[in-house]
PDB file of the backbone (N, CA, C, O) and the ligand in Angstrom, with CONECT records:
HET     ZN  A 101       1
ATOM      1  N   UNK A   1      39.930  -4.417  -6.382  1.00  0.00           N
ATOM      2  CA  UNK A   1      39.316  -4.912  -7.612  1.00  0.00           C
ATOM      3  C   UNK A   1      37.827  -5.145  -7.368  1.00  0.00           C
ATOM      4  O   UNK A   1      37.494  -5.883  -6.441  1.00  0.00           O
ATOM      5  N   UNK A   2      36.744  -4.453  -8.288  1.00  0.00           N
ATOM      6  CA  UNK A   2      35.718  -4.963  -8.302  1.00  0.00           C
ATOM      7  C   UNK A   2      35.409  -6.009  -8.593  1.00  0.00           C
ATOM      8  O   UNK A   2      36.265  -6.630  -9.223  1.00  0.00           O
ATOM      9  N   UNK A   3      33.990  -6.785  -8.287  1.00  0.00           N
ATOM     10  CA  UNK A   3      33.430  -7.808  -8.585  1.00  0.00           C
ATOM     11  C   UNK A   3      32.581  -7.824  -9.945  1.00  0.00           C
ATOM     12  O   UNK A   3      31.580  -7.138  -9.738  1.00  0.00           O
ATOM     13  N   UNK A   4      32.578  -8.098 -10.652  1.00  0.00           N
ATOM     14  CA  UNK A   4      31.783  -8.013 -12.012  1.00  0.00           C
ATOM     15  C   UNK A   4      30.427  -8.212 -11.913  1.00  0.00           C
ATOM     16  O   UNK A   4      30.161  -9.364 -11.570  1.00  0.00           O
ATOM     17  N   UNK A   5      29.330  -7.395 -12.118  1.00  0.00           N
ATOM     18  CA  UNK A   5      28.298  -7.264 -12.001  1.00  0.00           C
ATOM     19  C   UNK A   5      27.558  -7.751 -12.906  1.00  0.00           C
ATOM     20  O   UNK A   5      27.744  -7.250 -14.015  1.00  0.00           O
ATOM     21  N   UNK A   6      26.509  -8.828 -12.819  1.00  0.00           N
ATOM     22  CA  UNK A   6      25.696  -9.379 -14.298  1.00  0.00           C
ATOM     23  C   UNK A   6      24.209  -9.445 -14.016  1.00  0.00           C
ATOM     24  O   UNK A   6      23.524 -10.264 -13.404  1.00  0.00           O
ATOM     25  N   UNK A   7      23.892  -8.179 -14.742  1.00  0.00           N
ATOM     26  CA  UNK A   7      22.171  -8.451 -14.493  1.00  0.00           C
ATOM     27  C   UNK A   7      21.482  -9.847 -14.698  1.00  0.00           C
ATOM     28  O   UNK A   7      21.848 -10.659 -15.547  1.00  0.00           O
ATOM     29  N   UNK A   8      20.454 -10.029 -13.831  1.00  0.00           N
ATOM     30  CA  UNK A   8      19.709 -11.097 -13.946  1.00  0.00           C
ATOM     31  C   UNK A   8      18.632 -11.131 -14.921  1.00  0.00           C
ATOM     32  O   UNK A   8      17.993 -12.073 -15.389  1.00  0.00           O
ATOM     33  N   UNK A   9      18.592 -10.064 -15.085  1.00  0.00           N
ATOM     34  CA  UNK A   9      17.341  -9.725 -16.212  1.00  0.00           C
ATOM     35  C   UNK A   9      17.399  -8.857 -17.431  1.00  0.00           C
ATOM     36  O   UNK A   9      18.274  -8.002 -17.286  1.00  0.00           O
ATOM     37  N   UNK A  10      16.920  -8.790 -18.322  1.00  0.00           N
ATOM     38  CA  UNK A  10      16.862  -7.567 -19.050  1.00  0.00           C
ATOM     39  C   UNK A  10      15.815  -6.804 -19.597  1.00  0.00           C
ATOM     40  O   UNK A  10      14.939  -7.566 -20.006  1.00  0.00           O
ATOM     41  N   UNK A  11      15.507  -5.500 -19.794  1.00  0.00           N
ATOM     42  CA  UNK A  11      14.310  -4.997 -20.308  1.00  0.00           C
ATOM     43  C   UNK A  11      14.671  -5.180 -21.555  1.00  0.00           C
ATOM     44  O   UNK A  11      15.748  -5.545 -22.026  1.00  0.00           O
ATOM     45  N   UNK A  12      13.469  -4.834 -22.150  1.00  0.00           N
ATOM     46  CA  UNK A  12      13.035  -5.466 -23.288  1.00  0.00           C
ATOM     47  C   UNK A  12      12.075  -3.957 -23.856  1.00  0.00           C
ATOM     48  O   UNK A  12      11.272  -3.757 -22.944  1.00  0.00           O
ATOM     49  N   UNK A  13      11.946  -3.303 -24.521  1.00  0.00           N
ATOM     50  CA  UNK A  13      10.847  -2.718 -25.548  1.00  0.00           C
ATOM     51  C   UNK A  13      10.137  -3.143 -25.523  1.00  0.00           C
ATOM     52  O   UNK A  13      10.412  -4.324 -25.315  1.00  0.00           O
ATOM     53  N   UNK A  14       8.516  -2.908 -25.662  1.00  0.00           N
ATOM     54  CA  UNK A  14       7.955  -4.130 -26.089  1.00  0.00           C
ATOM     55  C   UNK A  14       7.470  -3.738 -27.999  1.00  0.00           C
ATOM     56  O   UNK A  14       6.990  -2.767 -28.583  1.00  0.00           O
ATOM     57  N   UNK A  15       7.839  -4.822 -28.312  1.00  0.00           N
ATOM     58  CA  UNK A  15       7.297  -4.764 -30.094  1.00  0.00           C
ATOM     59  C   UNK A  15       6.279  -4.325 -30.450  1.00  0.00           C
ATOM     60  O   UNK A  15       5.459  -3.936 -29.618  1.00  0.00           O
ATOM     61  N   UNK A  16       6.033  -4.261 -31.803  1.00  0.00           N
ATOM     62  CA  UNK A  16       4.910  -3.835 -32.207  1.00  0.00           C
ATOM     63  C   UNK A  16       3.012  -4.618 -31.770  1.00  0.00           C
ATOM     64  O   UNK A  16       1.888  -4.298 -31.385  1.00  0.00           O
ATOM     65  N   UNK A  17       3.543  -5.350 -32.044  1.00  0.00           N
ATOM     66  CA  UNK A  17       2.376  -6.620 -31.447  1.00  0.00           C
ATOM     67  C   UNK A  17       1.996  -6.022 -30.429  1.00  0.00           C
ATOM     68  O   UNK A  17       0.799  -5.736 -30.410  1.00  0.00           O
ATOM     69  N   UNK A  18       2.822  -5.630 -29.267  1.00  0.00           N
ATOM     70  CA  UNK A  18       2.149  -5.886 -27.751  1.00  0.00           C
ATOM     71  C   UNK A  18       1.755  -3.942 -28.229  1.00  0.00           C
ATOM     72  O   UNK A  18       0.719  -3.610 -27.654  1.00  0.00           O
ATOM     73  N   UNK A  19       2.054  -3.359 -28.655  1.00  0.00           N
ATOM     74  CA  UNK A  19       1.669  -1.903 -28.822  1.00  0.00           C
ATOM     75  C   UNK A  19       0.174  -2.256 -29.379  1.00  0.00           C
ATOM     76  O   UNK A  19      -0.825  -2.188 -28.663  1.00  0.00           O
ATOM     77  N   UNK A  20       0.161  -2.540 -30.387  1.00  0.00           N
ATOM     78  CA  UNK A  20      -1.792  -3.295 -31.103  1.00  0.00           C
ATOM     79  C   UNK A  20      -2.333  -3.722 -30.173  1.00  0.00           C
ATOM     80  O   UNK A  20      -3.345  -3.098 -29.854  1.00  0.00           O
ATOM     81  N   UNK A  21      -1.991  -4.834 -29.380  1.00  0.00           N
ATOM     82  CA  UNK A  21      -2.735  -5.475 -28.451  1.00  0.00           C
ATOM     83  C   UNK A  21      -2.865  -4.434 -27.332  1.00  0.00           C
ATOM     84  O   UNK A  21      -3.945  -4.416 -26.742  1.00  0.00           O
ATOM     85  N   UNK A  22      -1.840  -3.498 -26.928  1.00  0.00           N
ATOM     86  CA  UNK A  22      -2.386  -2.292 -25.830  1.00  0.00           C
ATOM     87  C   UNK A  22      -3.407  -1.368 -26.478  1.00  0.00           C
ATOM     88  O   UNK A  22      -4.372  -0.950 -25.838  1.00  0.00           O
ATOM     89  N   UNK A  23      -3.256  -1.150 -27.358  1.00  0.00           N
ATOM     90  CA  UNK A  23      -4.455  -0.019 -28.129  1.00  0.00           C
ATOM     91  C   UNK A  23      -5.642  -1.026 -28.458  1.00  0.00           C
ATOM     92  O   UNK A  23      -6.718  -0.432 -28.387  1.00  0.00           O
ATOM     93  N   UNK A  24      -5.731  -1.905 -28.679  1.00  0.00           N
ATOM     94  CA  UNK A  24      -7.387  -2.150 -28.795  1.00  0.00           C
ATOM     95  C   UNK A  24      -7.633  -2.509 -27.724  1.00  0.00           C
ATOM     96  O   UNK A  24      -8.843  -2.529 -27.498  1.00  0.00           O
ATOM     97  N   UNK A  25      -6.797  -2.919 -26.651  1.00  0.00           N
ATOM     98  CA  UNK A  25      -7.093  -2.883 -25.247  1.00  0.00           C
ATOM     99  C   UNK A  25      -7.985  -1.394 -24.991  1.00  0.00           C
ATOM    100  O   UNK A  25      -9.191  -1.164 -24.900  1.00  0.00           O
ATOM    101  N   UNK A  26      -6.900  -0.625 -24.932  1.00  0.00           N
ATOM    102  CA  UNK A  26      -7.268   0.798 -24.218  1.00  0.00           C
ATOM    103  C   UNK A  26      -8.271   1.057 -25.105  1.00  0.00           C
ATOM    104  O   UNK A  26      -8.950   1.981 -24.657  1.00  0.00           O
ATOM    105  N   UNK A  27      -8.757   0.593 -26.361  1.00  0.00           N
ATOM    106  CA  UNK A  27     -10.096   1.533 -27.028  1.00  0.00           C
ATOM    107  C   UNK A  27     -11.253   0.574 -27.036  1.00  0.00           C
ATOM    108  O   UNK A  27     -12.167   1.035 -27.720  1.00  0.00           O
ATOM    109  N   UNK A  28     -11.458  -0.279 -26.657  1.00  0.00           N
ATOM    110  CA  UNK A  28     -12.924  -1.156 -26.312  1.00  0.00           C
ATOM    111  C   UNK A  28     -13.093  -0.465 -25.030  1.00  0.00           C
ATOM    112  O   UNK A  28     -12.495   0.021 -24.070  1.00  0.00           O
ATOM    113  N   UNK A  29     -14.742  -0.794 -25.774  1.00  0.00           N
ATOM    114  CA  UNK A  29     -15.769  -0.249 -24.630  1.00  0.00           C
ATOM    115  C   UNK A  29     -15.707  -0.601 -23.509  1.00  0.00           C
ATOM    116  O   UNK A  29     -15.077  -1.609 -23.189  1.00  0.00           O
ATOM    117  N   UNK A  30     -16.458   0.279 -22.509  1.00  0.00           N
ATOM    118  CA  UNK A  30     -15.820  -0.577 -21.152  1.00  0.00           C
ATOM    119  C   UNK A  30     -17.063  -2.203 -20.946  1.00  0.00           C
ATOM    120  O   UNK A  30     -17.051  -3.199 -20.223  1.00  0.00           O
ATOM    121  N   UNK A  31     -17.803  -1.773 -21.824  1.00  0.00           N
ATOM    122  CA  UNK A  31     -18.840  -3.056 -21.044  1.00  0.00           C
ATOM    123  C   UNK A  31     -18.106  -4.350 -21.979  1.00  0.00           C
ATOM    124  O   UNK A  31     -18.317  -5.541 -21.748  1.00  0.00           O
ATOM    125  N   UNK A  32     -17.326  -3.901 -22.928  1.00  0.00           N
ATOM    126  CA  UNK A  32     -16.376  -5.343 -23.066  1.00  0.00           C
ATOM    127  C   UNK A  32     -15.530  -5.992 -22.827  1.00  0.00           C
ATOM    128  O   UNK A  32     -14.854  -6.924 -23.262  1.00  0.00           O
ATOM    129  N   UNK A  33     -15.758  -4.761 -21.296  1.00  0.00           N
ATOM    130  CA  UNK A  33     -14.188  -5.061 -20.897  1.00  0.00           C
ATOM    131  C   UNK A  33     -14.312  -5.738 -19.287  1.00  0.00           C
ATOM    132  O   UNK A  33     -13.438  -6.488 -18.851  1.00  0.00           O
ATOM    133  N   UNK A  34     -15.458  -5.371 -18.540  1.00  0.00           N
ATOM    134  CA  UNK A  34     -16.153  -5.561 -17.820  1.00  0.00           C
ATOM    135  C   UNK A  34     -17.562  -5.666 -17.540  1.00  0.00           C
ATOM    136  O   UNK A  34     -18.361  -4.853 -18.004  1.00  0.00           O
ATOM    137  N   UNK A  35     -17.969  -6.801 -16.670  1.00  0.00           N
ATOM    138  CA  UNK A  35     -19.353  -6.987 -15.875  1.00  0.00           C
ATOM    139  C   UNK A  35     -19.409  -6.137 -15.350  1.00  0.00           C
ATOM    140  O   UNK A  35     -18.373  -5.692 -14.856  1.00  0.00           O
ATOM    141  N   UNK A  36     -21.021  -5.251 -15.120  1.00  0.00           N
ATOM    142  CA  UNK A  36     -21.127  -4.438 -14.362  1.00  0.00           C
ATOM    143  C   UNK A  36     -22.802  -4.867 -14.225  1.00  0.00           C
ATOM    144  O   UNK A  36     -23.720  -4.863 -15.045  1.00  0.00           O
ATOM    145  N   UNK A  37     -22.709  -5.284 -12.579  1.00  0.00           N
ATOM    146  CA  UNK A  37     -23.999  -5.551 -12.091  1.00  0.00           C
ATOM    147  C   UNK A  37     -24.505  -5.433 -10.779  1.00  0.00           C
ATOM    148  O   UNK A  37     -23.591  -5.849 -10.066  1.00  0.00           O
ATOM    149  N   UNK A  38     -25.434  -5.103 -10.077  1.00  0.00           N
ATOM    150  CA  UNK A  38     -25.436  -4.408  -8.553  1.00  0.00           C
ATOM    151  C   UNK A  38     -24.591  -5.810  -7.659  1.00  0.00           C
ATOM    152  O   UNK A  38     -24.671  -6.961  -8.088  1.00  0.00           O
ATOM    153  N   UNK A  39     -24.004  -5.538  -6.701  1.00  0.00           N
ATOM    154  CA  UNK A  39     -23.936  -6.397  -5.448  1.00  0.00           C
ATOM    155  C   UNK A  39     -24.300  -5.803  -4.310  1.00  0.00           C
ATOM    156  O   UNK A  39     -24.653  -4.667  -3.992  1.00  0.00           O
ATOM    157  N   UNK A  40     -24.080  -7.178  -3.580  1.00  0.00           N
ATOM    158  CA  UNK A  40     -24.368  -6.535  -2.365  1.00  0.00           C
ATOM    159  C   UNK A  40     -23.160  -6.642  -1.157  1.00  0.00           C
ATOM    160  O   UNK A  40     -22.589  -7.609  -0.651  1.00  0.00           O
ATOM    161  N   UNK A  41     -23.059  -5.193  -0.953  1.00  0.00           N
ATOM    162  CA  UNK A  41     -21.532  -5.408   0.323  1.00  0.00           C
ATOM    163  C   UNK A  41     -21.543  -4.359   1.345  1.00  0.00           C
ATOM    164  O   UNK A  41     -21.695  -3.144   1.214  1.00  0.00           O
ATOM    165  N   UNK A  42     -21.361  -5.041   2.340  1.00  0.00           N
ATOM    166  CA  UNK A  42     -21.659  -5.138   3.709  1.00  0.00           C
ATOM    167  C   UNK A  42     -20.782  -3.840   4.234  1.00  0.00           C
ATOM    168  O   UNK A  42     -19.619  -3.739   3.842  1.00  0.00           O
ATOM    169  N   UNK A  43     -21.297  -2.922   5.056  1.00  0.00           N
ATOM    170  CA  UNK A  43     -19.921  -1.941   4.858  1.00  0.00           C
ATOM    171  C   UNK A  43     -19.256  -2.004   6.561  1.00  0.00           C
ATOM    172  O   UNK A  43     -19.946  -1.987   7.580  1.00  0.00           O
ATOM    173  N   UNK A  44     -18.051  -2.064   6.512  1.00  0.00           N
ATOM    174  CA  UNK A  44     -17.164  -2.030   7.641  1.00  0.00           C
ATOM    175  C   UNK A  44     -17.807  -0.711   9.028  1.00  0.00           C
ATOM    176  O   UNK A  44     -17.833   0.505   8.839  1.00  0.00           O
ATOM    177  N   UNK A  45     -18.224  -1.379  10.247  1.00  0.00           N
ATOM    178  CA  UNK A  45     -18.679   0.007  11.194  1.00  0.00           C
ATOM    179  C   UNK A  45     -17.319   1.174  10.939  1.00  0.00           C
ATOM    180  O   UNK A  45     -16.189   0.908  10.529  1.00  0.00           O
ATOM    181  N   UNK A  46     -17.869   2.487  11.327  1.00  0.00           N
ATOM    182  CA  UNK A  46     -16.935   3.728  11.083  1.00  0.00           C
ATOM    183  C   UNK A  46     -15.969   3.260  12.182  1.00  0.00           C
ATOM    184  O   UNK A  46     -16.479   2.797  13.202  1.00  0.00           O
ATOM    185  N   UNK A  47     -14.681   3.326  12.095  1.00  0.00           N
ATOM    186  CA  UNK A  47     -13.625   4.047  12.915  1.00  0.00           C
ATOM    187  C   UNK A  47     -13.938   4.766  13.875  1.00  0.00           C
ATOM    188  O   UNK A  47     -14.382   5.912  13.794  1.00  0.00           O
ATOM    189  N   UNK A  48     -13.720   4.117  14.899  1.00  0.00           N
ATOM    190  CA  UNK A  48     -13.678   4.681  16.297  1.00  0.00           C
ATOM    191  C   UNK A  48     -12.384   5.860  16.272  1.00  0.00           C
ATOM    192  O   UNK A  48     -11.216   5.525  16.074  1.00  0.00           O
ATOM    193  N   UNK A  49     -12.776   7.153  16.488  1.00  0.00           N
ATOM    194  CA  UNK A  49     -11.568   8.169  16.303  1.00  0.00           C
ATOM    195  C   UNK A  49     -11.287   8.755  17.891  1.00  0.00           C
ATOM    196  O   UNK A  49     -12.005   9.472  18.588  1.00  0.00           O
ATOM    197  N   UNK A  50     -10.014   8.185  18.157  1.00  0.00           N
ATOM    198  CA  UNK A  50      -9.374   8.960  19.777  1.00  0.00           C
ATOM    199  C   UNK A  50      -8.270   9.623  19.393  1.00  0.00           C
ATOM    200  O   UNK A  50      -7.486   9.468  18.456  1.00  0.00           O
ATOM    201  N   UNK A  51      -8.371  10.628  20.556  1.00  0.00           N
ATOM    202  CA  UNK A  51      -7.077  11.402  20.402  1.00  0.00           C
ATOM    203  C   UNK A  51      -6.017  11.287  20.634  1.00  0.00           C
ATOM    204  O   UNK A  51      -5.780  10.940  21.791  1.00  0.00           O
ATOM    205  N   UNK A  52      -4.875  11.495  19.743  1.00  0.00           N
ATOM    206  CA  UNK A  52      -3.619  11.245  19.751  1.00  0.00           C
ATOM    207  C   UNK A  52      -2.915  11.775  21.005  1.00  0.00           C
ATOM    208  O   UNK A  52      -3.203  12.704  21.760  1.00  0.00           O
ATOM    209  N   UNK A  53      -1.794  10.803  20.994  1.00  0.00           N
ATOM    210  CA  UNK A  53      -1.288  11.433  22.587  1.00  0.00           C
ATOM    211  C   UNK A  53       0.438  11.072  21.704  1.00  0.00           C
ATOM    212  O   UNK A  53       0.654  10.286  20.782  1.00  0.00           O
ATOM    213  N   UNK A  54       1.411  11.991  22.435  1.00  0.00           N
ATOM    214  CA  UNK A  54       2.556  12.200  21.264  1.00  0.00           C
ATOM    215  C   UNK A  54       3.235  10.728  22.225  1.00  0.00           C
ATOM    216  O   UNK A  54       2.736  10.200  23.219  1.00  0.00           O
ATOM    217  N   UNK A  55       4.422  10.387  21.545  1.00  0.00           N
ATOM    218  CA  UNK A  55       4.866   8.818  21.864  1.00  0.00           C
ATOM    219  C   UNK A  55       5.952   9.670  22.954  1.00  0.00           C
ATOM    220  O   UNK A  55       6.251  10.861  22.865  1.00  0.00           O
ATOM    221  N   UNK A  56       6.348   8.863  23.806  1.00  0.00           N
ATOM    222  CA  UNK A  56       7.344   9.333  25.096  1.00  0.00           C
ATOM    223  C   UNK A  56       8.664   9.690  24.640  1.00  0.00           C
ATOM    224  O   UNK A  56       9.409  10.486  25.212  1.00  0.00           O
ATOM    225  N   UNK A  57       8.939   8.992  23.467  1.00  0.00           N
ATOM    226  CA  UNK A  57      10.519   9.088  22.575  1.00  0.00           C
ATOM    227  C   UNK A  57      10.285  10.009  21.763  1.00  0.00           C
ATOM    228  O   UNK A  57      10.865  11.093  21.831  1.00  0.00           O
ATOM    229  N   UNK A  58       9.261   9.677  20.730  1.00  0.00           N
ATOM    230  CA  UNK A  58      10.014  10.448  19.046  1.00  0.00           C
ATOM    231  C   UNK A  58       8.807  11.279  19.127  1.00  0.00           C
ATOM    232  O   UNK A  58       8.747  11.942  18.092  1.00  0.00           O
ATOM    233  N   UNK A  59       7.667  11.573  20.025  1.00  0.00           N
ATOM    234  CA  UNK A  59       6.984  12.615  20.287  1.00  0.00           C
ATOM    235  C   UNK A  59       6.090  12.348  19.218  1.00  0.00           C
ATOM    236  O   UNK A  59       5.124  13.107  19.294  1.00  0.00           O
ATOM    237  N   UNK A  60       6.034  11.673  18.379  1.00  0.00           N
ATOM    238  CA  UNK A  60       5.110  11.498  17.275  1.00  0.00           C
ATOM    239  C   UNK A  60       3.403  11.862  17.493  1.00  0.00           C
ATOM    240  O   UNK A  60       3.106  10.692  17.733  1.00  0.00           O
ATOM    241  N   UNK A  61       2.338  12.442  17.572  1.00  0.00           N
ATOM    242  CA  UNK A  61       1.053  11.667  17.775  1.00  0.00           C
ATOM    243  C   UNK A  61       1.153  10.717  16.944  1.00  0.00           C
ATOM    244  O   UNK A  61       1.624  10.480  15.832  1.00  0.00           O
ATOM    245  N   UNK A  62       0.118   9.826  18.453  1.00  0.00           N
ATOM    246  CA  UNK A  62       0.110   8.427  18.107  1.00  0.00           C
ATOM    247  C   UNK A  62      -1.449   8.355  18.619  1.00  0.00           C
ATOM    248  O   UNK A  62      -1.959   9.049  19.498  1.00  0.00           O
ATOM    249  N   UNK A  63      -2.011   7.422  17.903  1.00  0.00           N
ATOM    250  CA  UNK A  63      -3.411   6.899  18.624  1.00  0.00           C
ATOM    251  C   UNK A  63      -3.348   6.400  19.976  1.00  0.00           C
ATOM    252  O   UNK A  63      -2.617   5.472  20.322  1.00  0.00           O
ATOM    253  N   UNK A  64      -4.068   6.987  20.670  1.00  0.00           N
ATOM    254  CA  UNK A  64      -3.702   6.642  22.440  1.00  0.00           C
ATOM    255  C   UNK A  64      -3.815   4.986  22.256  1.00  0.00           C
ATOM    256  O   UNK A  64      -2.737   4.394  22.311  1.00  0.00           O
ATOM    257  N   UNK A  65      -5.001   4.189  22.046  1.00  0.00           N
ATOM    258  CA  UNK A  65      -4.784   2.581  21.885  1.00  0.00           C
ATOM    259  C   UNK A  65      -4.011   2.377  21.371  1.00  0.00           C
ATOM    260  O   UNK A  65      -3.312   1.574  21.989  1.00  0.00           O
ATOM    261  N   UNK A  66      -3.411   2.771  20.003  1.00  0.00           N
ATOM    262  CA  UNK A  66      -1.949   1.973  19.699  1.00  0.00           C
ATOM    263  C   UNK A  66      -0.685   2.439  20.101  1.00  0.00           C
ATOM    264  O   UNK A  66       0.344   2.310  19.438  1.00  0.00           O
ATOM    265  N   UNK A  67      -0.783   3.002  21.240  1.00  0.00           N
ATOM    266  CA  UNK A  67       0.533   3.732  22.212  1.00  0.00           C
ATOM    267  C   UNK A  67       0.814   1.638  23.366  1.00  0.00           C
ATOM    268  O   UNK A  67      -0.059   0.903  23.828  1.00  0.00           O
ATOM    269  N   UNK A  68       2.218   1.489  23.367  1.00  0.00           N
ATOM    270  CA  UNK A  68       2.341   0.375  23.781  1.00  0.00           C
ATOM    271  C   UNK A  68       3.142   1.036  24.760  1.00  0.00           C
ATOM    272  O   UNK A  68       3.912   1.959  24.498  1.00  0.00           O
ATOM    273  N   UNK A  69       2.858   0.319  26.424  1.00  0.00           N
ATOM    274  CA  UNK A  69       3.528   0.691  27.417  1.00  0.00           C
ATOM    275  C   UNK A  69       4.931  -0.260  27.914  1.00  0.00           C
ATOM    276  O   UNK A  69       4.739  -1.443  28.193  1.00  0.00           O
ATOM    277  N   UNK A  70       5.769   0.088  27.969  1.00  0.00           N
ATOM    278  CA  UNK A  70       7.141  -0.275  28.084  1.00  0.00           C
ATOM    279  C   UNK A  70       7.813   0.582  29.135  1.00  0.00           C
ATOM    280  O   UNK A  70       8.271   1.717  28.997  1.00  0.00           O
ATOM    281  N   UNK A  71       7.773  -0.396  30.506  1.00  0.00           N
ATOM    282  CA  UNK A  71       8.240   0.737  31.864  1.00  0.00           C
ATOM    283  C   UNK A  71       8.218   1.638  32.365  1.00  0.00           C
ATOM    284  O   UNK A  71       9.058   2.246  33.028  1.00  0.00           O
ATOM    285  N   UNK A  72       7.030   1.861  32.039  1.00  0.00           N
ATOM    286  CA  UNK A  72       6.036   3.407  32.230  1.00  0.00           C
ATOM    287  C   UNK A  72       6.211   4.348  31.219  1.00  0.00           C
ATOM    288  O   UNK A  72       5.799   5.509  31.219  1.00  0.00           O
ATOM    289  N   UNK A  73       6.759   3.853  30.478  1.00  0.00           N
ATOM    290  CA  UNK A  73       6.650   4.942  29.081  1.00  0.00           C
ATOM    291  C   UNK A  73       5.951   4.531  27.610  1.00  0.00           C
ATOM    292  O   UNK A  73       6.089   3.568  26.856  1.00  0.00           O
ATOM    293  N   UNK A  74       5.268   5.545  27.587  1.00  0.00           N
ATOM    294  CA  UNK A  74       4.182   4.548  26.224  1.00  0.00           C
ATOM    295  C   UNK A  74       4.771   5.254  24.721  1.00  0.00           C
ATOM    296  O   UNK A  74       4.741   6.459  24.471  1.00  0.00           O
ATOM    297  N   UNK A  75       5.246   4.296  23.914  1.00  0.00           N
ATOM    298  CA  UNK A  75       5.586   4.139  23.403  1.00  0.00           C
ATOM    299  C   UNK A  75       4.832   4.161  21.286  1.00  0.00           C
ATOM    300  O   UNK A  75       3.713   3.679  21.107  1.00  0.00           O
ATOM    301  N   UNK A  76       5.501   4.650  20.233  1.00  0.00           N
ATOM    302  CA  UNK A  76       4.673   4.329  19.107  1.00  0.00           C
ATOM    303  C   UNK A  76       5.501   2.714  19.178  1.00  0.00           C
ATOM    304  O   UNK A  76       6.419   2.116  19.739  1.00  0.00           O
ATOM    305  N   UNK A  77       4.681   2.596  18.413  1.00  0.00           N
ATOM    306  CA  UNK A  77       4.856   0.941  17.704  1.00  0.00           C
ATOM    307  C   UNK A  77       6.523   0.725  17.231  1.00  0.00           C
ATOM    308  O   UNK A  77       7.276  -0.172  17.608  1.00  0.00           O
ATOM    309  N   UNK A  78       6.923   2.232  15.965  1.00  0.00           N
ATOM    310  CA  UNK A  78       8.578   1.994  16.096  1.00  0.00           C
ATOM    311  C   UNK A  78       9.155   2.388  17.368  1.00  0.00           C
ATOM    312  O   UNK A  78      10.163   1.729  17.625  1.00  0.00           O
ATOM    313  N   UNK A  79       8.891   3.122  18.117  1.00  0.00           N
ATOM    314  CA  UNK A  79       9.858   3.435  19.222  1.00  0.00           C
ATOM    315  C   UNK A  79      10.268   1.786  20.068  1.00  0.00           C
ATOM    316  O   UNK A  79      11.345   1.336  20.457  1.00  0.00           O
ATOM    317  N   UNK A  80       8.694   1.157  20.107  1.00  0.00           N
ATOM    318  CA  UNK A  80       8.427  -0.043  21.111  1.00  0.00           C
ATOM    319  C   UNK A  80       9.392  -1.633  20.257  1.00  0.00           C
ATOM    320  O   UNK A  80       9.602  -2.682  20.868  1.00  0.00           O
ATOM    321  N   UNK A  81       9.713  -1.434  19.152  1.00  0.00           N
ATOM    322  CA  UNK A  81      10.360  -1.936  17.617  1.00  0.00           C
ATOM    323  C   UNK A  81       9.324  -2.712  17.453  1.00  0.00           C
ATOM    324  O   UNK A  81       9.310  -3.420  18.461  1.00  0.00           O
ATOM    325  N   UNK A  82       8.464  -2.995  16.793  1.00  0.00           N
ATOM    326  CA  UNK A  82       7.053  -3.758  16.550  1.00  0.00           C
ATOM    327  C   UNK A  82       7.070  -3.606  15.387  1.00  0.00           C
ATOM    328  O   UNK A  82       6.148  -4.038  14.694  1.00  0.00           O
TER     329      UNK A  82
HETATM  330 ZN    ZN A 101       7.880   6.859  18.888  1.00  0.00          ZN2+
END
């Protein structure tokens, strides 16, 4: 015998209302829709790029620094379970 299943929730349509309120959403301008003014942001140094070396198990390339060593065998991050 199954167990009787009772959603916790239900969808819903949404009515006419929220359809109006999405369309004059989607058709105002954007500057009424947003600030738009210079900032200033700082940009992250580039990515240091090394070459992949494949993982000892699932052979994957893996970034040689994020290769984890586990009893002489280096490992990806899932092989190592991390
Ligand atoms: Zn692996």
């Amino acid at each position: 015998m199954q167990d009787k299943v009772t959603p916790t929730a239900r969808y819903s349509a949404p009515d006419a209302d929220e359809f109006v309120e999405a369309r004059e959403l989607l058709e105002k301008p954007l500057d009424k829709l947003f600030t738009v003014k210079p900032v200033r942001v700082s940009v992250p140094e580039k990515a240091v790029i090394e070459p992949s070396v494949a993982c000892d198990q699932c052979r994957e390339p893996t970034m040689r620094s994020r290769l984890i060593e586990i009893n002489g065998r280096h490992l990806c991050r899932d092989c190592a379970g991390l």
